[in-house]
N, C-alpha and C positions, 0 to 999 in steps of 0.2 A: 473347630470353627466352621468347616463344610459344610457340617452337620445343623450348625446353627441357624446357616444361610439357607439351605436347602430343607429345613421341615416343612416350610408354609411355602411353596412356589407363589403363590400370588403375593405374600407380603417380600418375597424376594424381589418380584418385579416389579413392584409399588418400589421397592426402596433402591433400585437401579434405576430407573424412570426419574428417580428426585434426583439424585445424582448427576445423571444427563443431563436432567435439566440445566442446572447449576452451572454443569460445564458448558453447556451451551451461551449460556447467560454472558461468561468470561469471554469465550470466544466470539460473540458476537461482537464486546463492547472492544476487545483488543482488536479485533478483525476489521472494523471501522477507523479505529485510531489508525491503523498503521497503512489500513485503504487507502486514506487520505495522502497522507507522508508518502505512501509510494508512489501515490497519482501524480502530485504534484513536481515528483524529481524524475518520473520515468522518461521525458522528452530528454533531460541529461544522460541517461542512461544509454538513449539511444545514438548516443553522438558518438561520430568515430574521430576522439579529441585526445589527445596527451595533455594540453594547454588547452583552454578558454578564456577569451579575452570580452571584457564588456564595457559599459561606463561607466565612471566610476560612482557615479549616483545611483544606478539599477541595483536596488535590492533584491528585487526577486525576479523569477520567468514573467510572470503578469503585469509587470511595469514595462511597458515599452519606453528605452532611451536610449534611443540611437548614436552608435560613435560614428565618427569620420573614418570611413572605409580605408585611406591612405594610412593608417596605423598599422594595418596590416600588413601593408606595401612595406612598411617601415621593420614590421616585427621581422620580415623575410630577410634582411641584412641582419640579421642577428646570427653568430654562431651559435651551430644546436639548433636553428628551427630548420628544419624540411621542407615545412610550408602552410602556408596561410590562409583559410575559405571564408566567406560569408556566409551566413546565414539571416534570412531575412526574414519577421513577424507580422504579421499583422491581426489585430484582435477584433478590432469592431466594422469597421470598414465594410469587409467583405460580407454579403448577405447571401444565404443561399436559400434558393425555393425550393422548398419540401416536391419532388416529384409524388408525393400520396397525396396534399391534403392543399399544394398549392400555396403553403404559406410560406411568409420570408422570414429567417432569421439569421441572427449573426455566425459566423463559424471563426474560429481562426483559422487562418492562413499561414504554412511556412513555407518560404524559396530561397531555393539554392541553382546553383549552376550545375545541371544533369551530371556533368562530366566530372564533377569537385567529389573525391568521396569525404562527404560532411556527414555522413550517416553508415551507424556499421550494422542497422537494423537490414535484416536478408529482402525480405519482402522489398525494399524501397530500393535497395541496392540492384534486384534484380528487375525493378520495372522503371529505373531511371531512365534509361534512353529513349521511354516511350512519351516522356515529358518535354522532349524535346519537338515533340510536334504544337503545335498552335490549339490552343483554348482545351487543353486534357489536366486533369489533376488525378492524384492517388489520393482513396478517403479512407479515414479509420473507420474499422468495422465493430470500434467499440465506439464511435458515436451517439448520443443521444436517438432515440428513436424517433423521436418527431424530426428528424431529417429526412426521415420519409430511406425508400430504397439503401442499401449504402453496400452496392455491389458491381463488379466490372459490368458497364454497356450504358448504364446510369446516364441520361441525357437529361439535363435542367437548365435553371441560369443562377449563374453566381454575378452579382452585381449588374442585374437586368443585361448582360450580355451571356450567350447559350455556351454552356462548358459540357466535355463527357470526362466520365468518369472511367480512365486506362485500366485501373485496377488498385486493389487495398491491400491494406494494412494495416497491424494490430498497438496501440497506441494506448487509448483508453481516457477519462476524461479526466478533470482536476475541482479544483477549488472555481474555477473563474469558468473553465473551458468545455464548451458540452460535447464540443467537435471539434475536428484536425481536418486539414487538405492540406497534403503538399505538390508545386508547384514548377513549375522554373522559373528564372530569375525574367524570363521575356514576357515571360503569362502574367507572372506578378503584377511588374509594367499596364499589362494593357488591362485586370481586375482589380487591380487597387489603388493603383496611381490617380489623382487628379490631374484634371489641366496643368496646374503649375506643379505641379510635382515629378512630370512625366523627364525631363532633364538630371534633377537630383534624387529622385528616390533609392537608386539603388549605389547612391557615394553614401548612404546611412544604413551602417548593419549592424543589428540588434546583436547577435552575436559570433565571435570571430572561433573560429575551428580552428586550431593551430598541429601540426604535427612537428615532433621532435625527431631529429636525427637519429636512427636506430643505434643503439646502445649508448646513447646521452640519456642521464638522471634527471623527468622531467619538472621537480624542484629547483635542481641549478638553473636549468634553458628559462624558467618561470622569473626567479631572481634575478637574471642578466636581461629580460626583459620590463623587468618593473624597473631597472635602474636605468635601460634604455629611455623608454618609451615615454612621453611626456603623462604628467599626473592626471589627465584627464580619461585614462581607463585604465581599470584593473584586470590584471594577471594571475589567473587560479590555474591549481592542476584539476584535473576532472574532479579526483576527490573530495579538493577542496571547494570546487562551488559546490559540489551535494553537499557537503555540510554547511557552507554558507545558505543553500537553498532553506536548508529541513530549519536550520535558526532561526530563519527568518518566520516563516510560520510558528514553530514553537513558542516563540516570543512574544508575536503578535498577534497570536489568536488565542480563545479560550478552549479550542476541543482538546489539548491534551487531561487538562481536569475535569471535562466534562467527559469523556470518556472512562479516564480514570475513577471517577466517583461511581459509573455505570457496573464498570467491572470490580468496585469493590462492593456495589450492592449483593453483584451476582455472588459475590462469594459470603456475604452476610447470609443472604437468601439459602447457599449451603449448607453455611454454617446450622443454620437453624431445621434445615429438612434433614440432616443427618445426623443432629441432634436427639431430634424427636425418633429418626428411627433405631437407634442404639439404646436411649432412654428405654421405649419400650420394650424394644429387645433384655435388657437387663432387668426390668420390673417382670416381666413374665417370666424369666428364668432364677429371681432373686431365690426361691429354697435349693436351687440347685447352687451358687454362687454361697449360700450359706451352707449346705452340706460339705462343699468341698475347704471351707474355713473350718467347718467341727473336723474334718479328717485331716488337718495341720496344714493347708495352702496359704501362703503369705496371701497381704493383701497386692503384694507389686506380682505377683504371678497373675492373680484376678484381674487388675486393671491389664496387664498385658494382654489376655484374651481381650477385653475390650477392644485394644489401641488395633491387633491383628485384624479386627472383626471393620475397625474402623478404615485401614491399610487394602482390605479387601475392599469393604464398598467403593472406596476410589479408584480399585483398579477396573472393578464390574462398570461403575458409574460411566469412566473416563473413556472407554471405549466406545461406546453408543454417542453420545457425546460427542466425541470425534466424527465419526461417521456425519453424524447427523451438521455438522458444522460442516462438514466440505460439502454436503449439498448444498446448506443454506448459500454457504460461499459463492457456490457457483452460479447459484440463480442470484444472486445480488448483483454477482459480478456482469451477468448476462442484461440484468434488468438497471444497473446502474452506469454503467460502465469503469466503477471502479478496479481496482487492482486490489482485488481481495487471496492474500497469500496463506497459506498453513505452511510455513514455515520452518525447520527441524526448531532452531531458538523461540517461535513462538507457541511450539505444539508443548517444547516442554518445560516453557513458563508456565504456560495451564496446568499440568500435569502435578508440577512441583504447588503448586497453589491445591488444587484438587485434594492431592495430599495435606497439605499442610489446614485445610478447611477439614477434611476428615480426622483428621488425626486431633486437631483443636478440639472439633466436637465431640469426639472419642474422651479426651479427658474431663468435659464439660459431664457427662452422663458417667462415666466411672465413679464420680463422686458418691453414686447412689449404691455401689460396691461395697464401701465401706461402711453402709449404713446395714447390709445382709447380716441376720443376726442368728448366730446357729442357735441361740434356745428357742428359736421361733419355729423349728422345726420340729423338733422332739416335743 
């Protein structure tokens, strides 16, 4: 089979190149599907939560629907909770002027109280007490790029009044979101509050951080709090919004089939370059494939050199392929601000497809095995 790969080096690398290709094809369209899905739950990821508490109408992060802060006060007489923080959103509101180019756009905004750990993300946790000074936020430094700068000393204005920028951190964007600043709950106040809002804004928090009592099961603490707590907010464990989060999307949008259609092209698009170079490969070797029929070789021994030859290409193929996908990843990830992952379970979904696309094609072109006819020799 070595032997096989190795005569023609150029149609060797021609037919590692399709390969790649193919696999790249998969991994782009996977790498996007699951970009998204990761973007979108990574702010849950970063919460340092046992429990989450929200309203009970808020389907997703992007829906802003404020409960009554005093729920919280409430959830803290519960046996099994430890304790209870705010956290506050704001999505459109807040406008920030691009320090490059001068121009205003929207960012979200998250505030919490400096001193509450509501975040188990490092970066945040170790430049919290700096938020505690008057008109400073922390920005993500996966930010969209037209935000202009997005580094500590960063001096601009967020809702026509002058904010500095303490220091960042890594976050990334979403479905809605191009940008992140977080904030204290005082700054909030005086950047996103209105006149009448300046009294109530911060008795409405988008979502409640709840910590569970160390070695309390935090589905019990969850339970004794949905049966407390009046119906007007729901009670998750962390797990459980991510997977309320990623259903919510899956549901109601159409990129998982439209990805998926993507990544099954790329693997048709395989199917049929590894087709063509197997095919060949057996039409140019067909009196060799028929001498070893005149000298008593089954036809399942002959296909098997195929299926090997087929097992090879996808392992030659699948490695470049790879390579070449964590670059792309990275410059996506650099240029988009997605959360684009290679994965151990999505490297060897590929992998198992790569195969199974080689191996398909492999019995597609062995067909022409059995057509090798040893009088055609002699």
């Amino acid at each position: 089979m070595w032997r096989n790969f190795t005569h023609s080096p150029r149609r060797l690398a021609t037919s590692v190149a399709g390969i790649a290709f193919a696999v790249l094809l998969m991994f782009t369209e996977v790498g996007f599907l699951h970009g998204l899905y990761d973007s979108q739950v990574e702010l849950v990821n970063h919460l340092n939560a046992d429990l989450i508490i929200t309203n009970r109408l808020k389907h997703t992060m992007v829906q802003l629907t404020p409960f009554a802060r005093r729920r919280l006060y409430q959830a803290t007489t519960i046996p099994g909770v430890k304790a209870a923080y705010p956290l506050y959103i704001h999505l459109e509101r807040p406008v920030w002027k691009s320090p490059t180019n001068r121009k205003l756009y929207p960012i979200r905004v998250l505030a919490f109280r400096p001193e509450d750990p509501v975040f188990a993300n490092p970066a945040i946790i170790a430049h919290a007490a700096a938020l505690q000074m008057p008109d400073t936020v922390l920005m993500d430094t996966q930010s969209k790029s037209y935000f202009g700068d997005r580094h500590a000393g960063v001096v601009t204005e967020l809702s026509g009044k002058a904010i500095r920028v303490v220091d960042t951190f890594r976050l990334g964007t979403d479905f809605v979101n191009g940008g992140t600043l977080i904030m204290s709950d005082r700054n909030f106040l005086k950047f996103v509050a209105s006149e009448h809002e300046r009294d109530t804004l911060l008795g409405k928090v988008e979502i409640g951080v709840v910590h569970v009592v160390p070695g309390m099961e935090p589905a019990t603490v969850a339970a004794a709090l949905r049966q407390a707590l009046p119906d007007d907010v729901a009670v998750y464990t962390k797990a459980e919004y991510l997977a309320h989060e990623l259903r919510y999307w899956q549901e109601n949008t159409a990129i998982e089939p439209l990805y998926a259609l993507g990544a099954a092209m790329g693997f048709v698009i395989g199917v049929i370059i590894c087709y063509q170079i197997l095919y060949t490969d057996v039409v140019d070797h067909l009196p060799q494939f028929a001498t070893m029929k005149a000298i008593g070789h089954q036809n399942r021994f002959l296909v098997g050199v195929v299926f090997r030859q087929a097992l090879g290409l996808a392992c030659l193929g699948f490695v470049p392929g790879l390579v070449l996908s964590a670059v792309f990843y990275s410059l996506l990830a650099h240029g988009t601000g997605l959360l684009m992952r290679l994965t151990v379970p999505r490297v060897s979904l590929i992998f198992i497809l790569t195969v199974v696309m080689c191996i398909f094609a492999g019995s597609l072109a062995a067909r022409k095995v059995f057509a090798a006819d040893p009088a055609e020799v002699f």
